[in-house]
C-alpha positions, 0 to 999 in steps of 0.5 A, spaced: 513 482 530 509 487 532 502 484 532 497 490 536 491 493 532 494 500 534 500 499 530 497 499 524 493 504 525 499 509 525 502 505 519 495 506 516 495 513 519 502 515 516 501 511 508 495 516 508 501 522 509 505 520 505 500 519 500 498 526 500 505 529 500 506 524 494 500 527 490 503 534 492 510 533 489 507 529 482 501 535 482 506 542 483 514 539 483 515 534 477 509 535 473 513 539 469 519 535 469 516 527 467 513 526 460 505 525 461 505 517 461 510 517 466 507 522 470 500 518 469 505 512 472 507 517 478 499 517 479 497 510 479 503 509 485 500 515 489 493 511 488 495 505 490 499 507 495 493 511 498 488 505 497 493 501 501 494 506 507 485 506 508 486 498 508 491 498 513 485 501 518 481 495 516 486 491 519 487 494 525 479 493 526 480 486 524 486 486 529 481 489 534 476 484 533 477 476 537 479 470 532 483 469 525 488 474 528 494 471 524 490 473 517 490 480 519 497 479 521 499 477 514 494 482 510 497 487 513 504 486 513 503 484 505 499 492 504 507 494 507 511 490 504 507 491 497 505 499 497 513 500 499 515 494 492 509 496 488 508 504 489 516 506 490 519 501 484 513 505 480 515 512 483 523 510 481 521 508 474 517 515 474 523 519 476 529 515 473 526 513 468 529 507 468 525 501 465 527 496 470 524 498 475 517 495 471 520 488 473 520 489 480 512 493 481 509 485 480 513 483 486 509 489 490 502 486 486 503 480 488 504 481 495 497 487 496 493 481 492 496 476 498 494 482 503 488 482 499 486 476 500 488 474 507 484 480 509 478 476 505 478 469 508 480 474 515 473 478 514 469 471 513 472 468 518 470 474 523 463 474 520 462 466 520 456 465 524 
């Protein structure tokens, strides 16, 4: 398991990329293919998306910082895994429109709200003092 602070740095990094290039394609190539409600859905995964993108560089810097390191593993990995579940069942349900991928975005949100509180209870222990 890749455990060093650069790593998600660049995964960060590239979340931010990708996040944009998405918010491109959803503004200019299927904004006149999707009905609206499934274009606001497109939106929110690129939100989403790019939220966790900036909150993968405060792993990195909790990664960079000495103590509760594992914390920052699991919060980090859970931004991963949730953005792609959370984030692309939501961009499939908007191209497809194939309504079961809504059962699969809560699998995503599960896994940010770990990530999320991981990062939490790694901040506090960084800052105890």
């Amino acid at each position: 398991m890749v455990q060093t602070p650069s790593f998600f740095l660049v995964v960060g990094a590239f979340m931010g990329l990708v996040g944009v290039a998405a918010g491109a394609f959803g503004a200019h190539a299927i904004r006149e293919k999707v009905p609206p409600e499934r274009l606001g859905t497109f939106e929110t995964a690129v939100r989403y998306w790019m939220y966790h993108a900036l909150a993968m560089f405060v792993v990195a810097w909790l990664r960079a910082q000495p103590g509760g390191e594992l914390l920052e593993l699991i919060a980090g990995w859970c931004f991963v895994a949730g953005s792609v579940v959370f984030s692309g069942s939501l961009v499939a349900l908007t191209l497809t429109g194939e309504k079961r991928w809504g059962a699969v975005t809560p699998i995503g949100g599960v896994l940010l709200l770990v990530g999320w509180a991981a990062l939490v209870w790694a901040a506090a222990l960084a800052y105890r003092g």
